[in-house]
C-alpha positions in Angstrom: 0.0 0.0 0.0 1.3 3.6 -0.9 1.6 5.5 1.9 1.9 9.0 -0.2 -0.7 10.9 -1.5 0.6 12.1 -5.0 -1.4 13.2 -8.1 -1.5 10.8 -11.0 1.8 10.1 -12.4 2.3 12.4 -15.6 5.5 13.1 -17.9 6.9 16.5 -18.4 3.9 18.9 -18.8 4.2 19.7 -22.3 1.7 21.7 -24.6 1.2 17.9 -25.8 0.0 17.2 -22.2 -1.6 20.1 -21.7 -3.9 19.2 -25.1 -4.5 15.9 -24.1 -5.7 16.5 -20.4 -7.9 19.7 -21.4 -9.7 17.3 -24.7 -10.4 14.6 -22.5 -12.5 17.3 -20.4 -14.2 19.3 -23.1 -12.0 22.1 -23.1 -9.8 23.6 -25.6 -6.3 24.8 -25.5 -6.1 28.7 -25.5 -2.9 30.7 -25.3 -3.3 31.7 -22.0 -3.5 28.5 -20.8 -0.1 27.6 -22.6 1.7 30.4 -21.8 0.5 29.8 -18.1 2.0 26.3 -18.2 5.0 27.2 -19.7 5.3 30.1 -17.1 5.1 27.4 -14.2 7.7 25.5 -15.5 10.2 27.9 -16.4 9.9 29.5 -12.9 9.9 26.0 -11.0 8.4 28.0 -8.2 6.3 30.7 -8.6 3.1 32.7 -6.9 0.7 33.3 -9.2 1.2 37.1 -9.5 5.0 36.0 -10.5 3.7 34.1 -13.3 1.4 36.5 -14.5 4.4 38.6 -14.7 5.7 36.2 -17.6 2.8 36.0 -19.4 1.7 39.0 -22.0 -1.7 40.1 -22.0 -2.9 38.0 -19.1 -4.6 39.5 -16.3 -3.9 37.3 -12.6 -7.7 36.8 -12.9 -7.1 34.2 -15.7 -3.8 33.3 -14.1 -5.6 32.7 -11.1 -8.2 30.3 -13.1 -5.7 29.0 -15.3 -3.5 27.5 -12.1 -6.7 26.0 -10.7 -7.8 24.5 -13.6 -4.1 23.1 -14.8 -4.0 21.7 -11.1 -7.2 20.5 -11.1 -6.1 18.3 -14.9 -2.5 17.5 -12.7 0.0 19.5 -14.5 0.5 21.6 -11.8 0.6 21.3 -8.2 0.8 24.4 -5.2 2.3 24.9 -1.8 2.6 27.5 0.3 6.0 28.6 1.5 5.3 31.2 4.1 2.0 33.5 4.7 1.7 34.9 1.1 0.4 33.3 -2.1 0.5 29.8 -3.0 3.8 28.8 -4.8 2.8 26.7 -8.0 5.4 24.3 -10.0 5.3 21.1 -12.0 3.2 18.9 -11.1 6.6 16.1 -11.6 8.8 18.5 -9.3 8.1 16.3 -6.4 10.0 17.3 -3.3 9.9 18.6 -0.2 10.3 22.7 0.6 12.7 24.1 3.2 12.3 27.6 3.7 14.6 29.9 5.8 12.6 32.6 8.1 15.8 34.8 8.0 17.0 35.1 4.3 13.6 33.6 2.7 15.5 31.4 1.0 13.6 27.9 -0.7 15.4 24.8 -1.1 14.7 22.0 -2.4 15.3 18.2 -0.3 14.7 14.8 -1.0 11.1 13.4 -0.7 12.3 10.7 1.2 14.1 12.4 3.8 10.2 12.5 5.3 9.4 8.6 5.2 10.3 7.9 9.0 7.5 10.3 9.1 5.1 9.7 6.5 5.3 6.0 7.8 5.3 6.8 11.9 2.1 9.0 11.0 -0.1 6.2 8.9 1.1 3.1 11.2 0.2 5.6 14.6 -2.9 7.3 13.4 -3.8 6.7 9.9 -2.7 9.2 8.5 -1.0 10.2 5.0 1.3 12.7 4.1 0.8 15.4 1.4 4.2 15.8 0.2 3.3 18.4 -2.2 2.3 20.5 0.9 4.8 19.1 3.0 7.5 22.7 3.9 9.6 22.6 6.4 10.7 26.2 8.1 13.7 27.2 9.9 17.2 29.0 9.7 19.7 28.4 6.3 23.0 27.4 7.4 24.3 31.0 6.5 21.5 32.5 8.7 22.7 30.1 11.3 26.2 30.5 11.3 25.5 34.7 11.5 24.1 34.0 15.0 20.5 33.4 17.1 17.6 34.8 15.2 15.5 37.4 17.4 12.3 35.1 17.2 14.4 31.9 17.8 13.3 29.5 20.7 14.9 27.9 23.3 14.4 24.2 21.1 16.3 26.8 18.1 13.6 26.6 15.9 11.9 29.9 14.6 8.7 28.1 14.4 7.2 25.1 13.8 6.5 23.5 10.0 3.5 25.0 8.0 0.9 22.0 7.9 -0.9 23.4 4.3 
């Protein structure tokens, strides 16, 4: 039994992809909605007012729709990285999110760095893991080394993970 929650398996989102998913639903490809998926992969991580940034002629209304409905198909996924806007990426870019609270920096680490976890949390309470939600907060090793944060705590973490 898979013990990860993942969206169904899919290639590299490609207008191909993109054509195929939105026919098998009705819908048409329209510009906007490729230069929306192209947008999200060429940015690997982006909010949606980054993307609509990349896109001519779109207004973050239709980016807005455009991410739901690409997510909705499974050519994208989102996450949220701090307090702001959801970050949107591949839906293949499967791994999890460290964010510094110091610098703001995102990294990316190995999904399985969270099995122990993912596997402690279905055997103890039935529970699976969202890795595509799944961020992890704290301090960079730079922001470390440059001394104790203001907010830190006594445990030396800023604050505990984001559960989105």
């Amino acid at each position: 039994m898979d013990v990860h929650h993942h969206a169904p398996p899919v290639g590299p989102a490609s207008t191909a992809d993109l054509a195929e998913q939105l026919r098998q639903r009705g819908l048409r490809v329209t510009p906007q909605r490729e230069q929306v998926l192209a947008a999200v992969r060429e940015l690997g991580h982006a909010t949606p007012e980054q993307i609509g940034e990349r896109v001519i002629g779109v207004d973050v209304t239709t980016v807005y729709r455009t991410l739901e409905l690409l997510e909705e198909i499974g050519l994208v996924r989102h996450t949220h990285l701090g307090h702001g806007a959801p970050s949107y990426r591949p839906a293949e870019d499967d791994h999890v999110h460290v964010v510094c609270h110091s610098c703001g920096a995102v990294t990316d680490a190995d999904p399985a760095l969270v099995d122990a976890l993912a596997d402690r949390l279905r055997t103890e309470r039935g529970f699976v893991l969202d890795r595509s939600h799944f961020t992890v907060f704290g301090r960079c090793r730079d922001c470390s080394l440059a001394g104790p944060s203001r907010n830190e705590t006594p445990s030396g973490s800023d604050e505990p993970f984001d559960d989105h």
